[in-house]
N, C-alpha and C positions, 0 to 999 in steps of 0.2 A: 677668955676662950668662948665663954656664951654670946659674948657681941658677934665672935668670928661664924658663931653657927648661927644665926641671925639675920648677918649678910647672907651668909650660903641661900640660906630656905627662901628670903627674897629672891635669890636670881632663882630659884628654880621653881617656885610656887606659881608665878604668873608666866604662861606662851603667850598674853597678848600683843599686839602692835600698836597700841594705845601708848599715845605721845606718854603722858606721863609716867605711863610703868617703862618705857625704854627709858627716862630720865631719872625715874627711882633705880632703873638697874647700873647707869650709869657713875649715880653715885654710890652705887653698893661696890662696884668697882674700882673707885679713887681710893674708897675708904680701906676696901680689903689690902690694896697695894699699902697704903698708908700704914695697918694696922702690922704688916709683915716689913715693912722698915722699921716703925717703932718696935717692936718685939724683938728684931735682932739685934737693934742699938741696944735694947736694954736687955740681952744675954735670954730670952725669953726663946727656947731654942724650938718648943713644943707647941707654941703660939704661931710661930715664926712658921713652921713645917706646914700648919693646919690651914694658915691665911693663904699659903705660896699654892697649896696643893689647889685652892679653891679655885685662886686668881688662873692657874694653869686649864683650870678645867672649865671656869665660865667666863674666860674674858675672850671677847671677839677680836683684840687688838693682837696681830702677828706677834710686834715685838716684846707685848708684853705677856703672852704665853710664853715664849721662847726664853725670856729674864727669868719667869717666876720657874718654868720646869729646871733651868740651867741651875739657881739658889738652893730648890728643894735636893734637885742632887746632890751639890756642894753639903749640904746639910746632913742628906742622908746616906750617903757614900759609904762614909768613914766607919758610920753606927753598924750599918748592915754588914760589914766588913767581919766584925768581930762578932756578932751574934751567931752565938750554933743554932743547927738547924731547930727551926719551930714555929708554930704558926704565925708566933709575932713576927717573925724574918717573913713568911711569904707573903702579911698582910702590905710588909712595908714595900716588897718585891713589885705587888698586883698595883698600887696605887701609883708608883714610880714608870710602872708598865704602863696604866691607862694615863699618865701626863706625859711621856715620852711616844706614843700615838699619838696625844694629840696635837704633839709640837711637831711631829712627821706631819699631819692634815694640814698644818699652819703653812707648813718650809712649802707643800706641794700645790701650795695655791697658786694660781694663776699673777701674774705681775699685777699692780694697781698701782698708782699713782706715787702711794706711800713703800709699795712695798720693795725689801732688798733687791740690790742687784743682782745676778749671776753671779759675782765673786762671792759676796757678802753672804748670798743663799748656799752658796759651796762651801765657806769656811764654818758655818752655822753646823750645817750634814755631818762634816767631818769630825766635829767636837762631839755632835748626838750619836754618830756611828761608833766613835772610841768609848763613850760611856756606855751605847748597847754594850757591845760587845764584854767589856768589865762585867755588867751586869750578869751578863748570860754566863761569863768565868764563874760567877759568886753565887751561881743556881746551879750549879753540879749536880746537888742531891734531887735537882725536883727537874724532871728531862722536860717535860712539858713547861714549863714558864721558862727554862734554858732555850727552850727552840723557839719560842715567842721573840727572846730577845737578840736572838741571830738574826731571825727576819725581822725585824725594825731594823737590825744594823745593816744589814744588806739593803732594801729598800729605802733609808739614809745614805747609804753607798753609791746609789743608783742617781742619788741630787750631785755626786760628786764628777770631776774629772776621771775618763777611766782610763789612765795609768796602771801600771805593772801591778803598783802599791794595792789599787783600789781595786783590780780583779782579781789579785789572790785573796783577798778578805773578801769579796763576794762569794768566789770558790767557795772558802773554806763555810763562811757561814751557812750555803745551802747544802756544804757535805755535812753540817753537821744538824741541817733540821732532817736529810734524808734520812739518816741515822737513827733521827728518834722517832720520825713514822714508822720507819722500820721496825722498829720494836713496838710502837702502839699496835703496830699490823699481828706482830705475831702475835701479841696477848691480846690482841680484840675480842670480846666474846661473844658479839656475832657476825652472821657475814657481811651485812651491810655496813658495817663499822670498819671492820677490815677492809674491804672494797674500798673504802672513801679513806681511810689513813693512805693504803697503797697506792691508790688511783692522784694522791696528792705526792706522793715521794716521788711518782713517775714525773709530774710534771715539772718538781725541782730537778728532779736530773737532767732533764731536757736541757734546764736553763743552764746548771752547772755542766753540762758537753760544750753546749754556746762560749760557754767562760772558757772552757778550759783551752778548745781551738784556738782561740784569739791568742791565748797566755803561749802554748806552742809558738806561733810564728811571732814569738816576740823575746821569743830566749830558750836559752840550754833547761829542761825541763827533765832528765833524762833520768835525776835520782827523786820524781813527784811520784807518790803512790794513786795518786787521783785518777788517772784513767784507770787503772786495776779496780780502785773502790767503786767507778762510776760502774764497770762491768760486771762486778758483783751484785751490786745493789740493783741493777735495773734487772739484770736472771735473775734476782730472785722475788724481783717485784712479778716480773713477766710470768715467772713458773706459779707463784701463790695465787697468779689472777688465772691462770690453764690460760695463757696468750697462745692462739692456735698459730703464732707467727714465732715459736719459740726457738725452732729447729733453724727457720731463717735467720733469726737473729746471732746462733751462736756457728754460724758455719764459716765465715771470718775470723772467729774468734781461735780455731781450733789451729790457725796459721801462724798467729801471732808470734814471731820470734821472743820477744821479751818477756813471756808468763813463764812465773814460777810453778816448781811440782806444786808448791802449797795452793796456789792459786785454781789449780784445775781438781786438788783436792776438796776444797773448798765448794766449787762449782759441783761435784758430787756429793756431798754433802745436802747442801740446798735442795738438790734436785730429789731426793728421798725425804724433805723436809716437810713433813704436813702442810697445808694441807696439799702438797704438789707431789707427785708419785712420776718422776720418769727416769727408771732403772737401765734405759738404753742412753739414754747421756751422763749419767754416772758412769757407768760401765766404762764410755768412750773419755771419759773424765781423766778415770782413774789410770786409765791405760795410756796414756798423754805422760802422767805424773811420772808413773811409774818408769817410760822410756825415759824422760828426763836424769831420774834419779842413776838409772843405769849408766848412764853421758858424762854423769860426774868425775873429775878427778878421782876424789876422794870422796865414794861414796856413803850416804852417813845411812849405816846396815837400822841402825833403830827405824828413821822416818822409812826407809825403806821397807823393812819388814810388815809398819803398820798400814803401807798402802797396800800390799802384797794382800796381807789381810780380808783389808776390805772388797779389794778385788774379788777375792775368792770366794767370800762370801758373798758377793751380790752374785759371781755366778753362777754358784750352786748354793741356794739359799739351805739352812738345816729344815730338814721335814721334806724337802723337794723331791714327789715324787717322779719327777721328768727334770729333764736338760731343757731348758725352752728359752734361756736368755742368751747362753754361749754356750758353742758347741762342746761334746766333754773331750775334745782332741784339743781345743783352745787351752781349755781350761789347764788341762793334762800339761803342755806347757808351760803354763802359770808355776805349778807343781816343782817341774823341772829347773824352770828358772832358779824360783827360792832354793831350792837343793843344791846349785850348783855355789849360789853365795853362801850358803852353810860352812859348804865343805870348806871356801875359799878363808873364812875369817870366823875364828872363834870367838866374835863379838856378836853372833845373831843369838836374839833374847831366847834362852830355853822354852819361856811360855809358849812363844810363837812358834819354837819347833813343835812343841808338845800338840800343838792347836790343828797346825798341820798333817799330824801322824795322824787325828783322832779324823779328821777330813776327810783325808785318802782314803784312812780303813772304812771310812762310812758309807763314802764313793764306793768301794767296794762292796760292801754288805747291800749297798741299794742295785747294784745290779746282777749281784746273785738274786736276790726278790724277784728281778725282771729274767730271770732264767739266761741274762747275761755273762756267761761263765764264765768264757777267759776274758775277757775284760774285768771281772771280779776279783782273780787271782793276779792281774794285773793290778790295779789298783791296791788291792790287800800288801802287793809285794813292795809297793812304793811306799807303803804306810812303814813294813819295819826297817828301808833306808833312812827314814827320818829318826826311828826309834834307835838305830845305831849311833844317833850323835847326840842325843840325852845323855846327862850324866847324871842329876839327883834325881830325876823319875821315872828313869830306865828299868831300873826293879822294879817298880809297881807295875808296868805293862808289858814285861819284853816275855816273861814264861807263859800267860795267855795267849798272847798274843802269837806266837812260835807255836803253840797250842794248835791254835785255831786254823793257824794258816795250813799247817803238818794237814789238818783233817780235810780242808779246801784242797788241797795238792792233791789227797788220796783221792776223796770223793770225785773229784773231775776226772783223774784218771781209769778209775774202776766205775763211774756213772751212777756211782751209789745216792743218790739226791743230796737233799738239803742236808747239809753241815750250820747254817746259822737259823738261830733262830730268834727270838725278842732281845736275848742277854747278849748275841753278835754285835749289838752297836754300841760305840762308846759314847756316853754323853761329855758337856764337854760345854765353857764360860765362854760369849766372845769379847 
């Protein structure tokens, strides 16, 4: 092993151009190669790894990068396979990483006299792109050296013929480094880091819309999730950077026949999602989902209920002293809707009626504050329609509640003032 680090420190200790240090490195070179066939002949598996690794990383000869990275693989494959997660896995990971680049530098040189053909350069790509890609499977736990080893596999993919075969593994592997900037973006800890994780997912999308077109006019694509993920991930690159082009970009989107409720739920989501604040595309999100969900056969009342929810709450946010996102006649709607699917199926989740009641009567109490009166007993009155269809928490709110409203009724009528006061509001979990 000390001869093998010997050779190494020769080829790297001298950059001159000097005839005879290129002639000493050329036989530091025979010898490495020499030293990792004798060491695998004689089962020397750790000698063998250490000569291969060198020969990949200092020898200037194509095909003999491309023998020694192909052996260390064959070597190391199997070992890393079975190792749990630890540093010694990502040392072997990083070293396998940095001689799989450098036999991509090799594959992407220009032709010379010696070097492969066009086939020979393509069946070469295709063996380093299936072993990226293995590799990048067997780095699950570590996203960062996983997205390293997508993009070696796709940039190997890119030496290849591009076939069906070879654009959906391009696909896939820039859907999957988009993914991990993605999430570098949102845990960036500052903004210039964020900026440059996100400003890089953008430009892989780009390339994976490029792929995805192509794959479209080339076949039946119609059960691919990929343009859905390309449209999420680029909202919500668009909305984390404030893209003053956000509105344009999602006004197409809003037509789309084939998005799912989830899909536009999602899209509101994001769009409230730090650091991006735009509560009128959510809004218009959710209200998309929401008709969706209604168009259903067989509507499913839970996912329904939870969008109903969110609706309501971004319309009239708790503490809101004004109406200023949607009107409260919209909203009042909203209200109505959900009521009506109550009544319709004794599968809507009690919490969410419960949630509802405390809503309305809030609505209420806040425009009694604004000297809104019947609108107050309006609202107050729709809160105990909901409390009528409670069962296990009906008693805890219905004798107040019937209380308070009896005093609202009178007070409105005889003009006697305020009936509520701080204890008028129900608080209330969303």
């Amino acid at each position: 092993m000390q001869a093998i680090i010997t050779l190494e420190y020769v080829l790297t200790d001298e950059e001159s151009e000097d005839n005879d240090v290129i002639a000493e490195r050329g036989s530091s070179i025979m010898l490495l190669s020499l030293a990792a066939q004798f060491a695998l002949e004689n089962g020397q598996q750790i000698v063998a790894e250490k000569a291969l690794e060198y020969l990949a990383q200092r020898s200037e000869d194509q095909e003999q990068v491309l023998t020694a990275t192909k052996c260390l693989i064959h070597l190391v494959f199997p070992k890393i396979a079975e190792m749990p997660e630890s540093e010694d896995k990502m040392k072997e990971m990083d070293r396998l990483l940095t001689c799989l680049n450098r036999a991509f530098v090799k594959l992407s040189q220009p032709y010379g006299e010696e070097a492969f053909s066009l086939e020979s350069r393509a069946n070469e790509a295709q063996w380093f792109r299936k072993m990226a890609w293995n590799l990048a499977v067997q780095s699950d736990k570590d996203p960062v050296i996983m997205r390293e080893f997508f993009i070696l596999s796709y940039k190997m993919s890119q030496l290849c013929p591009s076939d069906k075969v070879i654009l959906i593994a391009r696909k896939t592997c820039l859907l999957m480094a988009v993914a991990v900037d993605l999430e570098q973006g949102r845990k960036a800890p500052t903004t210039f880091e964020q900026t440059m994780f996100l400003s890089r997912a953008l430009e892989e999308i780009h390339k994976c819309n490029e792929i995805w077109n192509l794959l479209k006019q080339a076949g039946d694509f119609s059960n691919d999730s990929c343009e859905k993920l390309l449209l999420l991930y680029e909202f919500e690159v668009r909305a984390k950077l404030n893209d003053p082009s956000l509105e344009s970009f999602l006004e197409p989107v809003w037509e789309l026949p084939h998005l799912e409720c989830k899909t536009f739920e999602t899209i509101a989501i994001i769009a409230m999602e730090t650091p991006a604040h735009y509560p009128s595309i959510a809004l218009k999100a959710l209200k998309k989902a929401l008709l969706l969900y209604k168009k259903e056969e067989s509507i499913d009342i839970s996912q329904y209920s939870k969008c109903m929810h969110n609706l309501i709450n971004l319309s009239v946010p708790d503490g809101a002293s004004s109406i200023e996102l949607c009107p409260l006649e919209e909203v009042w709607g909203f209200f109505e809707d959900a009521l009506s699917h109550i009544i319709r199926t004794k599968d809507y989740p009690e919490m969410e009626i419960l949630w509802l009641m405390i809503k309305s009567w809030n609505t209420g109490v806040l425009m009694f504050s604004k000297s809104k009166y019947v609108s107050a007993e309006k609202w107050c009155g729709l809160a105990l329609r909901f409390l009528d269809h409670l069962t296990s928490f009906k008693g805890s709110y219905e004798t107040q509640m019937n209380m308070l409203y009896s005093q609202l009724v009178e007070a409105l009528n005889s003009n006697k003032g305020p009936v509520f006061h701080e204890h008028g509001y129900w608080s209330k979990t969303d």
